[in-house]
KEVEXSE-509417 format. One record per residue (C-alpha): residue number from 1; residue in three letters; x, y, z. Coordinates in nm, 2 decimals. Example, Ala and Ser with C-alpha at 12.3 -4.5 7.8 and 13.67 -1.06 7.14 Angstrom:
n; res; px; py; pz
1; ALA; 1.23; -0.45; 0.78 .
2; SER; 1.37; -0.11; 0.71 .
//
This chain:
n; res; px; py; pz
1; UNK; 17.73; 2.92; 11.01 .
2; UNK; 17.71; 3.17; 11.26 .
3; UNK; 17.43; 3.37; 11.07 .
4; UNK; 17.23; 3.07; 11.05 .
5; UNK; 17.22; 2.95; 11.44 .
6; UNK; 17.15; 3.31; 11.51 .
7; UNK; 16.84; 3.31; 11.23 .
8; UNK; 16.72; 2.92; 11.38 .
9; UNK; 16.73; 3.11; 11.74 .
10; UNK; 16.53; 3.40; 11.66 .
11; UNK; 16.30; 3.18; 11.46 .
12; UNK; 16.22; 2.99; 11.80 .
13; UNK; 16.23; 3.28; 11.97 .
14; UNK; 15.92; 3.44; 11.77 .
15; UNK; 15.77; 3.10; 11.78 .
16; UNK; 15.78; 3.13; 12.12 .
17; UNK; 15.68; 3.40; 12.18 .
18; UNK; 15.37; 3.39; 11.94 .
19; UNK; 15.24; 3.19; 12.18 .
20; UNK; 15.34; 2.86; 11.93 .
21; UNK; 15.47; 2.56; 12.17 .
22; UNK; 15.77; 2.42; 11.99 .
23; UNK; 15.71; 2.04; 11.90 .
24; UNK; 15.32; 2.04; 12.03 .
25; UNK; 15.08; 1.79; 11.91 .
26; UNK; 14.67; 1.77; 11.88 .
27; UNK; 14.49; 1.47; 12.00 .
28; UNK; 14.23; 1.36; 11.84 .
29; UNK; 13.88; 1.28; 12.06 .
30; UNK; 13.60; 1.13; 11.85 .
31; UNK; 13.24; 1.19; 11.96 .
32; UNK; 13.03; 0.91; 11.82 .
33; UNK; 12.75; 0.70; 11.92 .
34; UNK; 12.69; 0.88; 12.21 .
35; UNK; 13.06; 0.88; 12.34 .
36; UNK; 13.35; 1.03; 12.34 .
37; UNK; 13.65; 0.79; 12.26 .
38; UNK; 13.89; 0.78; 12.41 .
39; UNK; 13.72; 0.95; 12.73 .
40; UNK; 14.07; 1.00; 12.85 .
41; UNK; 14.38; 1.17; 12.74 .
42; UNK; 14.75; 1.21; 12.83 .
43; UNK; 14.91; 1.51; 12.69 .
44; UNK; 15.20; 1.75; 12.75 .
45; UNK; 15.16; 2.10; 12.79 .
46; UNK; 15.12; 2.33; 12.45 .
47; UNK; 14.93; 2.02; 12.33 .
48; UNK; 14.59; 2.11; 12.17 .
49; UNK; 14.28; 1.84; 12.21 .
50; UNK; 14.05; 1.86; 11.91 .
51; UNK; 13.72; 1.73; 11.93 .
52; UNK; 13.55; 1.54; 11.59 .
53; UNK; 13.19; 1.56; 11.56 .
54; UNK; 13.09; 1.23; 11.37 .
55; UNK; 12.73; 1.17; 11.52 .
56; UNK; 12.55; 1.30; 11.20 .
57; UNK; 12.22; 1.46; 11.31 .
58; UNK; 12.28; 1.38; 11.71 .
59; UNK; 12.40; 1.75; 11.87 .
60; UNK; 12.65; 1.73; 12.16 .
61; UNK; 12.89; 2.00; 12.32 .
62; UNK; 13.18; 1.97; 12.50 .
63; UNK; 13.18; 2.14; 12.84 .
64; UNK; 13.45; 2.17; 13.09 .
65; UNK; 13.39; 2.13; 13.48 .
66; UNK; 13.57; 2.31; 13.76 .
67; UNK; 13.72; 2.64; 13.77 .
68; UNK; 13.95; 2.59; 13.44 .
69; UNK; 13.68; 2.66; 13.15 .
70; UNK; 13.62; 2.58; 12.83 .
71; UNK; 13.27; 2.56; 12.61 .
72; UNK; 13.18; 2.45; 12.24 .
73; UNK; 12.88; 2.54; 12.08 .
74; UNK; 12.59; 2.50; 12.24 .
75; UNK; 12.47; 2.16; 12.01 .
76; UNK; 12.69; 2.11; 11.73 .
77; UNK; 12.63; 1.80; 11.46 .
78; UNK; 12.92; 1.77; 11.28 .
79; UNK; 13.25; 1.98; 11.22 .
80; UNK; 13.54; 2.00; 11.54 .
81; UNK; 13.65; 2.21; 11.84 .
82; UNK; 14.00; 2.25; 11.94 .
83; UNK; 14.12; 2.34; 12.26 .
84; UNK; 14.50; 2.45; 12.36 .
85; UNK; 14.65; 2.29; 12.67 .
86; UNK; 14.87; 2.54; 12.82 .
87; UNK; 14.91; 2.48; 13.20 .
88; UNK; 14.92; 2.12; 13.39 .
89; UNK; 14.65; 1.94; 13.56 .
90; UNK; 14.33; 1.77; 13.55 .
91; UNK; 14.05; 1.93; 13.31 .
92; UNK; 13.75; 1.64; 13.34 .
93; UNK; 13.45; 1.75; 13.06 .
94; UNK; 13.14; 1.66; 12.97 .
95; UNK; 12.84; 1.64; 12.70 .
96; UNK; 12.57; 1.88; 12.86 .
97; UNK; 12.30; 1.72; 12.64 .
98; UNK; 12.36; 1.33; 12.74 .
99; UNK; 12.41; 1.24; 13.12 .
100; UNK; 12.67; 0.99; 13.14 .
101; UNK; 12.89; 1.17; 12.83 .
102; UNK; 13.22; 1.23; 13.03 .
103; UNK; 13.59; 1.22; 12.93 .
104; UNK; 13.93; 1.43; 13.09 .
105; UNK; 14.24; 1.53; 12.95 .
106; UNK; 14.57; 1.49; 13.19 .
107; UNK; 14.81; 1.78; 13.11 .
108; UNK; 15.16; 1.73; 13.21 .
//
């Protein structure tokens, strides 16, 4: 018994460590019809936001503002971008192709 809480704990350890957030989740953000849905998310640090291109043969991006950065592909069409949430605040994005495109994600 002894042997195997020491394994479990190194195991989380190296999890840890490997830069793997114990118990983290993606959200899923789907960018159709000229919007992203939901534009707004709620999430908990070590969470990862993945984007889902679904507008067929519309490009978009997704662009972060503000000092804490993050960029997709210039004009992708189908296909997904994931994005790692390690610290909290307020990351507010946007479509660079389609004024009015606009969405945040609330980290925890």
């Amino acid at each position: 018994m002894k042997r195997a809480t020491v394994l479990i704990l190194g195991c989380l350890l190296a999890l840890t460590v490997a830069g793997v957030a114990f118990g983290a989740t993606t959200k899923t953000v789907r960018i159709k019809d000229i919007d992203f849905s939901p534009s707004a998310l709620t999430i908990k640090k070590g969470d990862s936001v993945t984007w889902r291109f679904l507008d067929g043969d519309t490009p978009h991006n997704v662009t972060s503002q503000g000092a804490k950065r993050f960029k997709s592909s210039a004009t992708k069409h189908s296909g997904s971008y994931t994005v790692r949430f390690t610290k909290a605040g307020t990351f507010s994005y946007v479509c660079t192709i389609h004024a009015g495109m606009k969405g945040k994600v609330v980290v925890r």
